[in-house]
ZATIRO-94999 format. One record per atom (N, C-alpha, C): residue number from 1; residue in one letter; x, y, z. Coordinates in steps of 0.1 Angstrom, whole numbers, plus 5000, padded with zeros to 4 digits. Layout:
<sites>
@i: NUM&aa: A&X: X&Y: Y&Z: Z;
...
</sites>
This chain:
<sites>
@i: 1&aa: X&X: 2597&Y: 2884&Z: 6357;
@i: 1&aa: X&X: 2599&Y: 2875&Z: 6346;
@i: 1&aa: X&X: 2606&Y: 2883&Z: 6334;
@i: 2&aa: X&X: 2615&Y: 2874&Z: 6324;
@i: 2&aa: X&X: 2624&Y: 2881&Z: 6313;
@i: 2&aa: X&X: 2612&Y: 2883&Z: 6301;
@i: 3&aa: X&X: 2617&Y: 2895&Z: 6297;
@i: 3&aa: X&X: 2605&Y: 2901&Z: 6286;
@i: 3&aa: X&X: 2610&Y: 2890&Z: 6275;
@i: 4&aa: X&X: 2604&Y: 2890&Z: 6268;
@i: 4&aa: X&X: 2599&Y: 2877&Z: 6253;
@i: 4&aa: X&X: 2606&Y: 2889&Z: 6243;
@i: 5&aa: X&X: 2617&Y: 2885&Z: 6235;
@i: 5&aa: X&X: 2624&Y: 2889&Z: 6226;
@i: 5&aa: X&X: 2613&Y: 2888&Z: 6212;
@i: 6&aa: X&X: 2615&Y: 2896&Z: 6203;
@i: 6&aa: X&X: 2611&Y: 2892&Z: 6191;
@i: 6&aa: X&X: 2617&Y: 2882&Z: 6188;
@i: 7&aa: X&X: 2606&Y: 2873&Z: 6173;
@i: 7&aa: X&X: 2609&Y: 2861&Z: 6166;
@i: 7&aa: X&X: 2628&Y: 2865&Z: 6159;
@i: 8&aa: X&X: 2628&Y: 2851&Z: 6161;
@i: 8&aa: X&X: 2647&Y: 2852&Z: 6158;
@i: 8&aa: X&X: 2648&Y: 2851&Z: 6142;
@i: 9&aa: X&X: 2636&Y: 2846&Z: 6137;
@i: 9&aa: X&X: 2634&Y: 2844&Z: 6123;
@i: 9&aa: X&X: 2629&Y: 2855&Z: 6112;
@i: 10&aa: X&X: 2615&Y: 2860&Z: 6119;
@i: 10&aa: X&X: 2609&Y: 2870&Z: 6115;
@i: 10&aa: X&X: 2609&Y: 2884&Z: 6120;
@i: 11&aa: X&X: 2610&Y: 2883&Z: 6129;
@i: 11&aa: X&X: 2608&Y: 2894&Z: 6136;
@i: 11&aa: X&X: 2592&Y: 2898&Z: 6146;
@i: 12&aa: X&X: 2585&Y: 2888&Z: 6144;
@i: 12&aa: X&X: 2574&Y: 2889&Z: 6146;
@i: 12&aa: X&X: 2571&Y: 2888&Z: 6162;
@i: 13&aa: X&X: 2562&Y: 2890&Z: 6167;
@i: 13&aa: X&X: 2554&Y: 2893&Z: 6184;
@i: 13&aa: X&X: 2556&Y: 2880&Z: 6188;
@i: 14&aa: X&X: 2562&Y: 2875&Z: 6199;
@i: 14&aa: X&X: 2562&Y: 2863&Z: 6204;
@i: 14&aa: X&X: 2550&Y: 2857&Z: 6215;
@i: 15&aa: X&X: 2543&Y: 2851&Z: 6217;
@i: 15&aa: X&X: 2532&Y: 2851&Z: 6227;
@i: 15&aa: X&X: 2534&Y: 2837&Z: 6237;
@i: 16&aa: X&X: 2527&Y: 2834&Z: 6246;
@i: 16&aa: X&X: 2528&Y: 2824&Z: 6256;
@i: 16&aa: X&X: 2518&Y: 2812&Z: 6257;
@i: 17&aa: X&X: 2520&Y: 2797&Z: 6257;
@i: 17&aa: X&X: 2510&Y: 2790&Z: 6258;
@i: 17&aa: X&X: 2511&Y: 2782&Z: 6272;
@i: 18&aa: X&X: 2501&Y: 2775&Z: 6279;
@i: 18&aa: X&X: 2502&Y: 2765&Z: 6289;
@i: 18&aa: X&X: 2493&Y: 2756&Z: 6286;
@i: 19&aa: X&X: 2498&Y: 2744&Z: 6281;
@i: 19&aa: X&X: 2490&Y: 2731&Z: 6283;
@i: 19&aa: X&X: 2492&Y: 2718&Z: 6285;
@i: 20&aa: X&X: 2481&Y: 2706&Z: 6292;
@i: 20&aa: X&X: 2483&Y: 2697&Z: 6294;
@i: 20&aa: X&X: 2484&Y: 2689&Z: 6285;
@i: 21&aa: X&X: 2490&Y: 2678&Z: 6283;
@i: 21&aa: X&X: 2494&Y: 2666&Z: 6275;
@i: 21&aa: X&X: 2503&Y: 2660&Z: 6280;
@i: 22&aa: X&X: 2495&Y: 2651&Z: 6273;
@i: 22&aa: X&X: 2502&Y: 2635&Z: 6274;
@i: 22&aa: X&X: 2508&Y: 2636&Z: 6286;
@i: 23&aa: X&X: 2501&Y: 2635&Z: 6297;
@i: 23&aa: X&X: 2506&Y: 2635&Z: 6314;
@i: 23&aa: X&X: 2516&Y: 2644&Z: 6313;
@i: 24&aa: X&X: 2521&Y: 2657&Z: 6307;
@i: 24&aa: X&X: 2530&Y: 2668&Z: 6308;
@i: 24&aa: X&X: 2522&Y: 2677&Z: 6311;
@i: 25&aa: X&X: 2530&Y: 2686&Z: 6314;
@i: 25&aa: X&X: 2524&Y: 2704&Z: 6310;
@i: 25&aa: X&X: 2536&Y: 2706&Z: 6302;
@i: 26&aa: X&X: 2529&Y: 2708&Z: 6292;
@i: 26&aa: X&X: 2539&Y: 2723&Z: 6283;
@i: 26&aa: X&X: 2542&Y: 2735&Z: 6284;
@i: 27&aa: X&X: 2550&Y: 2745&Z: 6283;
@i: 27&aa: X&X: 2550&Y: 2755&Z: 6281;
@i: 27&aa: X&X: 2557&Y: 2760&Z: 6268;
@i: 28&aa: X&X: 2546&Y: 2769&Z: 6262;
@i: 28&aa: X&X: 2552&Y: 2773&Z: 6247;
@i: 28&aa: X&X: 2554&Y: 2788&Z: 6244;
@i: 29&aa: X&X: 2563&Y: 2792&Z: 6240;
@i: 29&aa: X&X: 2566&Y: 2803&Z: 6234;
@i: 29&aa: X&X: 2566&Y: 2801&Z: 6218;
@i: 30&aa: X&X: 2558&Y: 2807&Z: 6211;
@i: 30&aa: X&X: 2559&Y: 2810&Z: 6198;
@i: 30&aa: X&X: 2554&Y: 2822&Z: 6192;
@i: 31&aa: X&X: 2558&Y: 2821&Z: 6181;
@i: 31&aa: X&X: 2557&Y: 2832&Z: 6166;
@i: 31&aa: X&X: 2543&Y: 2834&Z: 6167;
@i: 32&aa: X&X: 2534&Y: 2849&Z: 6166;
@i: 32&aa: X&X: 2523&Y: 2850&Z: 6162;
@i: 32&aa: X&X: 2523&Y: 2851&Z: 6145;
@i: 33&aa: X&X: 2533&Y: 2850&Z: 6142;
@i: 33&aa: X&X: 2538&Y: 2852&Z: 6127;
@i: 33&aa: X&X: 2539&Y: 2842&Z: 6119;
@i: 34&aa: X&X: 2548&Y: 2834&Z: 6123;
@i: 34&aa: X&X: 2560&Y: 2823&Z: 6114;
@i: 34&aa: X&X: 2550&Y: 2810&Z: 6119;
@i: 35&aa: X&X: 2545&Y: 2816&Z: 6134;
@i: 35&aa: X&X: 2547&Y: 2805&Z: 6141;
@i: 35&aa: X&X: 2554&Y: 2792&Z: 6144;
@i: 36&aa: X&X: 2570&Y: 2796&Z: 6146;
@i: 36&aa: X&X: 2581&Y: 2789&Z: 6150;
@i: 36&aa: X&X: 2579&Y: 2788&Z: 6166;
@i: 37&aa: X&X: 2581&Y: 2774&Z: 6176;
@i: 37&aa: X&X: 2579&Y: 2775&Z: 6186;
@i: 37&aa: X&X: 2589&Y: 2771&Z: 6195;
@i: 38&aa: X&X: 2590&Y: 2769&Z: 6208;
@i: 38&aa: X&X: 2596&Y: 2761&Z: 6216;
@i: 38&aa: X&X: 2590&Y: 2760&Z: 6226;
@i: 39&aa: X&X: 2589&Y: 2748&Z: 6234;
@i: 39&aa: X&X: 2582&Y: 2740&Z: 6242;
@i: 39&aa: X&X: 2588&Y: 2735&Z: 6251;
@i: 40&aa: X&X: 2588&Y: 2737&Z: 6267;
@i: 40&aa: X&X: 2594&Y: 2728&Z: 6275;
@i: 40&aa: X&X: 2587&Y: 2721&Z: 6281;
@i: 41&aa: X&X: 2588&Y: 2710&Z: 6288;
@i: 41&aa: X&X: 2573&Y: 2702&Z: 6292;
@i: 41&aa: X&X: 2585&Y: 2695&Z: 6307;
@i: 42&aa: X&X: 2574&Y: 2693&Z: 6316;
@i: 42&aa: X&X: 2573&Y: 2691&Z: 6332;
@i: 42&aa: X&X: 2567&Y: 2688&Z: 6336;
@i: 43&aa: X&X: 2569&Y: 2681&Z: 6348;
@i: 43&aa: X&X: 2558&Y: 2667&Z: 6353;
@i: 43&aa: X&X: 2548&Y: 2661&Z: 6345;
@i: 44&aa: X&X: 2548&Y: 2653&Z: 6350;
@i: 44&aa: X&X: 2543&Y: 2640&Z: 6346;
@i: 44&aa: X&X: 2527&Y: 2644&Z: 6347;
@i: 45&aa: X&X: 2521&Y: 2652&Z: 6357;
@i: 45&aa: X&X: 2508&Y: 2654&Z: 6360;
@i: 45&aa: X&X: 2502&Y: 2664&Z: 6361;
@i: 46&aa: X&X: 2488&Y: 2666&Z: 6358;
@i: 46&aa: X&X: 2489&Y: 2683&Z: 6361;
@i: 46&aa: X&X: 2486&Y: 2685&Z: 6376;
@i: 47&aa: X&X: 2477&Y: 2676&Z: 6380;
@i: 47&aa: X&X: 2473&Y: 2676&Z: 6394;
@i: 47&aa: X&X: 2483&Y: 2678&Z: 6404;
@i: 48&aa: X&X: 2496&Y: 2674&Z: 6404;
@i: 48&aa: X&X: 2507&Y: 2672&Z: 6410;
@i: 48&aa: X&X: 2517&Y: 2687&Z: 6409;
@i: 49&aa: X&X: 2512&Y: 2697&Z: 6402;
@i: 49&aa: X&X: 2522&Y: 2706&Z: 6397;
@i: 49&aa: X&X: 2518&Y: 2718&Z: 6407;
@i: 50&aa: X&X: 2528&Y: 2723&Z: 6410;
@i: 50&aa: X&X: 2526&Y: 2739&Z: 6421;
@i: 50&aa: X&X: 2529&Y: 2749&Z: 6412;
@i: 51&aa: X&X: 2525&Y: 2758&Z: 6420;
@i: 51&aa: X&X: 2527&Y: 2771&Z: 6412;
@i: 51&aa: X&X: 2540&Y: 2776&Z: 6410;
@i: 52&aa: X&X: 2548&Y: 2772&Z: 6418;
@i: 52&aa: X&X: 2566&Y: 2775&Z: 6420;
@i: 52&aa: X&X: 2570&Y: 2772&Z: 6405;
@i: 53&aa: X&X: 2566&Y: 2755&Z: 6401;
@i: 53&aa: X&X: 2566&Y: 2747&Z: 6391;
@i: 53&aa: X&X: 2565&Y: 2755&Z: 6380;
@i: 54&aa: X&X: 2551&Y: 2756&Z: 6382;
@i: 54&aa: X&X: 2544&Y: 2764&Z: 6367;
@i: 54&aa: X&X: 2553&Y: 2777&Z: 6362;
@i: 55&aa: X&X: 2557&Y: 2787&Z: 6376;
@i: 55&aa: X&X: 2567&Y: 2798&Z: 6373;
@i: 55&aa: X&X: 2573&Y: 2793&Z: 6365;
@i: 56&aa: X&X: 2586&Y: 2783&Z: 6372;
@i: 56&aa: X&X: 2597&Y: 2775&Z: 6365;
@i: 56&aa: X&X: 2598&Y: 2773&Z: 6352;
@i: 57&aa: X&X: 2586&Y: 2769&Z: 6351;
@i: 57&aa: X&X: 2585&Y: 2761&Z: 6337;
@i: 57&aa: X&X: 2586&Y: 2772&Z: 6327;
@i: 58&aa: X&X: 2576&Y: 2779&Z: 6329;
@i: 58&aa: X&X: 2577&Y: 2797&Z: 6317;
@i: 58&aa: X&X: 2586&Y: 2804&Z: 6319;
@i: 59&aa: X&X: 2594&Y: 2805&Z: 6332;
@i: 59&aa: X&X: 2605&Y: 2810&Z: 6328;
@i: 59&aa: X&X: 2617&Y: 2803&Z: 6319;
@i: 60&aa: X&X: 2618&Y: 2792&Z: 6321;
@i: 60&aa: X&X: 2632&Y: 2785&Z: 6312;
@i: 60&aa: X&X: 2624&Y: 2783&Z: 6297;
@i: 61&aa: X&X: 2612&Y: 2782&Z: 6293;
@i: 61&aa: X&X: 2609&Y: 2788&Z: 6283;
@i: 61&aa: X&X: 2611&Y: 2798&Z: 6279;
@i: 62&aa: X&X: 2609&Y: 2808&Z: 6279;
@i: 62&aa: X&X: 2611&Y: 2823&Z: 6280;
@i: 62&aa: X&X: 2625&Y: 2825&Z: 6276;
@i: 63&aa: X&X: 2640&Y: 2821&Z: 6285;
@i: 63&aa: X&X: 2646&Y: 2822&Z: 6284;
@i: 63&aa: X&X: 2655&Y: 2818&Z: 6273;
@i: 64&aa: X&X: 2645&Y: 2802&Z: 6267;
@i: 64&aa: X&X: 2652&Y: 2797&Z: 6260;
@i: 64&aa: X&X: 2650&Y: 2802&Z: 6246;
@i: 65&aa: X&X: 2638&Y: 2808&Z: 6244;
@i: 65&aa: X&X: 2634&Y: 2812&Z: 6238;
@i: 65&aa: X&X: 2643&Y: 2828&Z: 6228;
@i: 66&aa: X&X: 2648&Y: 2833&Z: 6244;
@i: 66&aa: X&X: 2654&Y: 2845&Z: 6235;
@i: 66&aa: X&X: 2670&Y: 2845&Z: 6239;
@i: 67&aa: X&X: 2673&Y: 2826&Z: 6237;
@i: 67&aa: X&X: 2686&Y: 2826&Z: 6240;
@i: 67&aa: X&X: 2691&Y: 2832&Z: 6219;
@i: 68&aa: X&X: 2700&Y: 2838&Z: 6215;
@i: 68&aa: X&X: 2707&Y: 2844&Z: 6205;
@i: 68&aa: X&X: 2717&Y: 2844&Z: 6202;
@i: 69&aa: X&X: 2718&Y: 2830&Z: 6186;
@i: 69&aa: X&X: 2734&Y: 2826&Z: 6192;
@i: 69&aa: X&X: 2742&Y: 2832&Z: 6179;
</sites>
């Protein structure tokens, strides 16, 4: 998996979340700082979600996270 860039804002440690909502999973990358975040969210259920998924999901977080434009 792609290492987590520092905050694009602050400079601060970036850390990792996983949760359910609202019939989603989220996945979050944010600021332990600023706490500036980004969130991508996938299936509809949690019961329905594989572990392939769950990879998926934190990685295009991750990535999106320390895209640098």
């Amino acid at each position: 998996m792609e290492k987590l860039k520092v905050c694009p804002f602050c400079g601060g440690e970036p850390a990792t979340a996983l949760k359910h909502a609202m019939n989603k999973v989220e996945f979050t990358v944010y600021c332990q700082h600023c706490y500036i975040s980004k969130t991508i969210a996938v299936k509809p259920k949690l019961n329905e979600i594989t572990f392939d998924e769950v990879e998926k999901g934190m990685v295009e977080a991750i990535q999106t996270w320390n895209i640098r434009f």
